[in-house]
N, C-alpha and C positions, 0 to 999 in steps of 0.2 A: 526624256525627262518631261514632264506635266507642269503644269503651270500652278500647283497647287506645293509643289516641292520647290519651285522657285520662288514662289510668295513668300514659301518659310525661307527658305535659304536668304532670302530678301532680307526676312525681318532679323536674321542671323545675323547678318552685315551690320545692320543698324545698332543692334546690340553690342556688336563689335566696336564698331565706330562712336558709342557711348562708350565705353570702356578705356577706347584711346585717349578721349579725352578727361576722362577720369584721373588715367596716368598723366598727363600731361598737366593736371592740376599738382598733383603728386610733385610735379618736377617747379612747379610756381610756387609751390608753399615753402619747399627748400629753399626757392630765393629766396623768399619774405623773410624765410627766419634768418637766415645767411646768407650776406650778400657776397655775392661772388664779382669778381673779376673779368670784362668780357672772354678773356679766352676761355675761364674752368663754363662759363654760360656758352659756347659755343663747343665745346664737347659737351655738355650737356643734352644739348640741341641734336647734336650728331647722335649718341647714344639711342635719345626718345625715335629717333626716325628711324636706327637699324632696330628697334625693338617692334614699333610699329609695320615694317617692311618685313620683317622675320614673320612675323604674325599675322599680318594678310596674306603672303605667301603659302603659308601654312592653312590656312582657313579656304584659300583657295583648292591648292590640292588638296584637301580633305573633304571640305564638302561640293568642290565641283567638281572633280577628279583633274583638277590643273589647269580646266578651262577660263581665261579672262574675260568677263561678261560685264558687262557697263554698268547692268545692275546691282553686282557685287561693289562697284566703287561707288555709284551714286549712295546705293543704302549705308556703305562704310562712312562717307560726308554730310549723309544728312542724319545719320546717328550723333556724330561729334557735332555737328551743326547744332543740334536742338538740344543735345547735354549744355552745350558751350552757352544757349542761350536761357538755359531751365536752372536746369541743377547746381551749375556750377559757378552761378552768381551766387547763389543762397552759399554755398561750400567756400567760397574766396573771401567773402563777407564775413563769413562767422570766424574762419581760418585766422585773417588779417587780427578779429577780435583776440581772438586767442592767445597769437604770439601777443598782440600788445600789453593785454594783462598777465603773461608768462616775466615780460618784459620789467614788468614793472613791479612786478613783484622778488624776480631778483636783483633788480635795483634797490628795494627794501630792504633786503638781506644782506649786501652788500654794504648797504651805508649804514646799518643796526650792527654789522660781525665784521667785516674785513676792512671797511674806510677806519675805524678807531684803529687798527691793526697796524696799517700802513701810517698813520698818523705819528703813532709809537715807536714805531721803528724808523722813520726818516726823525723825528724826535732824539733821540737817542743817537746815532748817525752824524746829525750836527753838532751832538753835545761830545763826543768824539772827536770830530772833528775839529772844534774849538779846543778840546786839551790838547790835541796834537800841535797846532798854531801857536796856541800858548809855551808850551814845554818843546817846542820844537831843537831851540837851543841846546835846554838839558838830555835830551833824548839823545841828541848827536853823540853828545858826553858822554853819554853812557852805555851805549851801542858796540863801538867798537872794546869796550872791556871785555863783554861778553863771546866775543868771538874766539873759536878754538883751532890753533892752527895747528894741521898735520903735519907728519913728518914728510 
């Protein structure tokens, strides 16, 4: 192997190693938008690393025929390295922006359509529930008339 195939193979890594982190923004923006529970974030964690171990695995036997070369992990960490320090502030940034105006726009929608909704119906609920306290007496009275007994 030439040192001109390991340069690419190099830059391969790296491209890799951006990728990883790409996905791993993937898996931060689903926090953002849904937060989770330390344990479903810790299979989360587990997931992102058998997918990422799947896949350098794979990249290894493929483009080195299996061999583990130090270059292949450094360019795989300085790909995520320089994404984690480049790309993926501007992509977190804009991300956070996003949900929050998702956010609050169906908070909009919610207190314009469905807050009157629930207003109404917990309305209506109490005003029920007020004949019942009131008539509570007479209901008794009238209750077991209704009742149909079998033979």
């Amino acid at each position: 192997m030439d040192i001109t195939h390991e340069v690419f193979i190099f830059f391969q890594a790296c491209i890799l190693g951006a990728f990883f982190g790409a996905l791993y923004d993937v898996f931060r923006i689903v926090r953002l938008s849904f937060p989770n529970p330390k344990f479903l974030v810790f299979i989360e964690d587990v997931l992102y690393f058998l997918i990422i171990t799947l896949a350098s695995f794979t990249f290894i036997v493929i483009q080195n025929s299996g061999y583990l070369r130090a270059f292949l992990v450094i360019g795989e960490l300085l790909g995520a390295i320089l994404y984690f320090f480049t790309v993926s502030i501007i992509i977190m940034k804009s991300a956070n922006i996003i949900i929050k105006l998702i956010r609050k726009v169906l908070l909009f929608v919610y207190n314009l359509t469905l807050r009157p909704l629930v207003k109404f119906f917990c309305y209506i609920i109490l005003k029920i529930k007020g004949f019942i306290v009131k008539y509570k007496s007479k209901i008794k009275i009238i209750i077991p008339k209704f009742k149909i007994h079998l033979k």
